[in-house]
N, C-alpha and C positions, 0 to 999 in steps of 0.2 A: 355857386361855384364851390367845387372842393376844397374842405379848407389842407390844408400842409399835413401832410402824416407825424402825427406825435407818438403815436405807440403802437407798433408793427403786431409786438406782444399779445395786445390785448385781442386780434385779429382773432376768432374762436372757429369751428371745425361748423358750429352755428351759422355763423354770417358765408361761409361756404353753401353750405347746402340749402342757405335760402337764396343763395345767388343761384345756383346750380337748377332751382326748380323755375326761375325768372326766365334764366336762360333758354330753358325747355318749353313753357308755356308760352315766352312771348309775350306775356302781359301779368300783370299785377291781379288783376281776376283769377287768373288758370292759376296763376302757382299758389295764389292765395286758397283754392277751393282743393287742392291737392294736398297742400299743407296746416289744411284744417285750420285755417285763421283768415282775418278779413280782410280788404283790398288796404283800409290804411293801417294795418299792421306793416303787410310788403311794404309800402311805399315809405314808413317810416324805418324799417330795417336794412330797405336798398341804400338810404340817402345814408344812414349811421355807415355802413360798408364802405361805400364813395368818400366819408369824410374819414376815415379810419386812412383808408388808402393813400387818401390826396390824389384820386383820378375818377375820370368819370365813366361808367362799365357797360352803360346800356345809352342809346339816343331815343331819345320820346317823343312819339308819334300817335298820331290821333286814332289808327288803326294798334298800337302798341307798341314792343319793346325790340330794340336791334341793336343788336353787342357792339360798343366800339371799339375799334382800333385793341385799345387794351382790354378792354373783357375779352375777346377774343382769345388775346394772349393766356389770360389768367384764367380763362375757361377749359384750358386744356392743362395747367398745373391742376385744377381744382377736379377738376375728373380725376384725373392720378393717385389725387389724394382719397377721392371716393373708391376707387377700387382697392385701397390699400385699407381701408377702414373698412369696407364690407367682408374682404379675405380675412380679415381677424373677426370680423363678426361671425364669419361662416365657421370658421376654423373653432371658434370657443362653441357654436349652438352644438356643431358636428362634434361634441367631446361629450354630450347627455348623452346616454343608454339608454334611456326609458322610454318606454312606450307612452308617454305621454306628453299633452300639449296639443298644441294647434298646426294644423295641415292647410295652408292657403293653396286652394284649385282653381284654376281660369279654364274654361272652355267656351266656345262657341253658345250663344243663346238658347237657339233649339234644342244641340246636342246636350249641354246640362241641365233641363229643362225635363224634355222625353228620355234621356237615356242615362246620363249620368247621376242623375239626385236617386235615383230607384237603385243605382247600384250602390254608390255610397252611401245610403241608408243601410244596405247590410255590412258596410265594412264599419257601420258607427255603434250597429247592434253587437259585433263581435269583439268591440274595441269602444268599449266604453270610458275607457280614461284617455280617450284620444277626441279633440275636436275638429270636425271637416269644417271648413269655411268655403264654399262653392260662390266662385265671380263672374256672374256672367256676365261680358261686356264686351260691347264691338270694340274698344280701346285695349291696345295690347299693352300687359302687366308685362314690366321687364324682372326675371327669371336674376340676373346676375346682380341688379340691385337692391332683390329681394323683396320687391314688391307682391313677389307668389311664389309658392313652391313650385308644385308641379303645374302644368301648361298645356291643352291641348288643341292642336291648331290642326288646321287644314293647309298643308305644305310644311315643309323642313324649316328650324330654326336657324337663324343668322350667325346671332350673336357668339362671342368666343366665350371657350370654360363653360359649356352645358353637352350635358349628355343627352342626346334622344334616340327615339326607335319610334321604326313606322310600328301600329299598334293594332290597326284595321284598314279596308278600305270598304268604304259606304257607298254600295250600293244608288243612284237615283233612275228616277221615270219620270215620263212623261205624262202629266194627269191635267184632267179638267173635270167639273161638276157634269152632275149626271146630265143638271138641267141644263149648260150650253151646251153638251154633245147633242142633245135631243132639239133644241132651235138651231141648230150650225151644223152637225156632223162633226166627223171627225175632221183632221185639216187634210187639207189635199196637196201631199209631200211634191206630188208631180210639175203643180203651177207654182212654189215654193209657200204655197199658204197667202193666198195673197187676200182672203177674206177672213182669215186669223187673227183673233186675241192675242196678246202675249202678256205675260207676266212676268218680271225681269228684277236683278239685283237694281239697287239705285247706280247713276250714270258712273258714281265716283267709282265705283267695287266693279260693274259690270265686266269691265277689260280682264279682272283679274280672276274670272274664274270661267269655268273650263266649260259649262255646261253654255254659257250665253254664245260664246263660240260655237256652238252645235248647235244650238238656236237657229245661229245667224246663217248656219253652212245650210240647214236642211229648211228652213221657214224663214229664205232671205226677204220675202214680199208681204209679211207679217207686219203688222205693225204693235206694238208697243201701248197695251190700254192703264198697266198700272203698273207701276215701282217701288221698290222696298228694300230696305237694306239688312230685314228681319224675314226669315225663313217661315217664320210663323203667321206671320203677318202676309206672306204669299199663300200661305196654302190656306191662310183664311178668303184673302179675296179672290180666289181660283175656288173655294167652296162655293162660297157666294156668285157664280160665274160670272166671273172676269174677263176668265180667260185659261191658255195653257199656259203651264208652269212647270217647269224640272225640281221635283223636291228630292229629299232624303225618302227611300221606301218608309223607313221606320215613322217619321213625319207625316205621311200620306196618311198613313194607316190610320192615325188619329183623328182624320176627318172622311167621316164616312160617304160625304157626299160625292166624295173624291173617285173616277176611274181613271187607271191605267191607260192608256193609247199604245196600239202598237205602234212602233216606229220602223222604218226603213234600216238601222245603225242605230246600236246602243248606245244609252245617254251616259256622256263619260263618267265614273265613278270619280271618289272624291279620297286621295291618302291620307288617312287620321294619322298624326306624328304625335307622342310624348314625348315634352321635354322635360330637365329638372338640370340645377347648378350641380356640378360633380362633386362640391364641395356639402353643399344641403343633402347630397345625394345618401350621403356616408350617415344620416341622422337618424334612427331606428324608423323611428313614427313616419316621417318622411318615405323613405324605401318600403315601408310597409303598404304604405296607399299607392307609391306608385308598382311593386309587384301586384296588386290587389286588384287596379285599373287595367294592366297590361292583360292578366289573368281574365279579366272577365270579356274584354274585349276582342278575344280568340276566337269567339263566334261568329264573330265580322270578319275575318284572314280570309 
């Protein structure tokens, strides 16, 4: 039990932002692997916060962590307070001139993988007091808490206080390996593909992207041989014949086992969006890679 709050005082900007990341993660694990320290570090930081307080902020479950009554409460001061400390953070980085430092980039797996690391290699050749740090990760880096500078996603940003612009749109097809076109044919759009392969996002992602909808509309008698929530990882096991698969053209290319199918209706393309905090926006190095990225990516418009 909590003991009595003795010193409001001693309460630090600290014991916020490791509540803050509890709160996020759900469990003593997550925020511990986020905040680069161990599960009984959290667990002994939560308990000092609780007895600081004199209330208790989270209820503990064998699945993890669920705000109570009053974390709840004090999760929406403590946000407040985090965005009043990142605007003074943004506001003092945004006051450097110089073309130097570090540029944190998230983009999609593939796309920073095949397209993006080849471009930013010559923006690192032309700007060598500048460093690119490229993230690739299916987990989205939040933009306003400054976990990344710039951002590149598939669909419009949410979040308030970021700037973005569509930047491309990428092209996909329809492809399978040479060798199941040559044991199967091509699929037969007529009977909706009812002796079809498919290759598909995993079940979590599926709904949300545009291409598994065309899938579903033109090859509804298809069935589903393999799953993935890595782009690259489909157009590997669609090498290896799988199945069909809707990739990025650029993506395809890189496995040459890969052809095209004609389809009945184009396989819908996909809108590339930059974002960046309007605030980081203003930072030289920053605005340098993102004019840089926008620039290079005009051959996709």
């Amino acid at each position: 039990m909590p003991q009595k709050p003795t010193d409001l005082a001693a309460i630090e900007w600290e014991d916020l932002r490791y509540f803050l990341h509890l709160a996020r993660e759900k469990s003593l694990s997550g925020a511990a692997r986020k905040l680069g320290t161990t599960q009984p570090t959290m667990s002994r930081r939560l308990e000092l916060f609780e007895s600081k307080l004199g209330a208790i902020l989270f209820d503990r479950f064998p699945s993890g962590l669920r705000l109570s009554d009053t974390g709840r409460q004090i999760l929406d001061y403590a946000e407040r307070m985090e965005d009043a400390a990142l605007a003074a953070q943004r506001i003092a980085v945004g006051s450097s001139a110089g073309l130097t430092g570090t540029v944190r980039v998230t983009s999609p797996e593939w796309l920073g993988a095949r397209i993006l690391s080849p471009l930013l290699a010559k923006f690192c050749a032309a700007h060598p007091t500048v460093t690119v740090e490229l993230v690739t990760d299916a987990e989205a880096l939040s933009l306003t808490r400054r976990e990344i500078d710039v951002a590149l996603r598939f669909g419009r940003f949410q979040q308030d206080g970021l700037m973005q612009r569509k930047i491309a749109s990428i092209p996909f097809e329809l492809y399978a390996a040479a060798a199941y076109l040559k044991a199967k044919g091509p699929p037969d759009f007529s009977d909706g593909g009812a002796d079809a392969a498919l290759i598909t996002m995993n079940a979590a992602l599926a709904e949300s992207v545009a291409e598994t909808k065309w899938l579903r509309r033109y090859l509804p008698q298809a069935h589903v041989g393999f799953c993935s929530n890595s782009r690259d990882g489909q157009a590997a096991a669609a090498a290896a014949g799988a199945g069909l698969v809707c990739l990025p053209t650029r993506l395809a290319s890189a496995y040459p086992a890969l052809r095209s199918i004609k389809t009945p209706a184009p396989v819908p393309s996909r809108e590339l969006w930059l974002g960046f905090h309007r605030d980081t926006g203003k930072v030289r190095r920053v605005r340098a890679v993102v004019d840089f990225i926008a620039g290079e990516f005009r051959q996709f418009a």
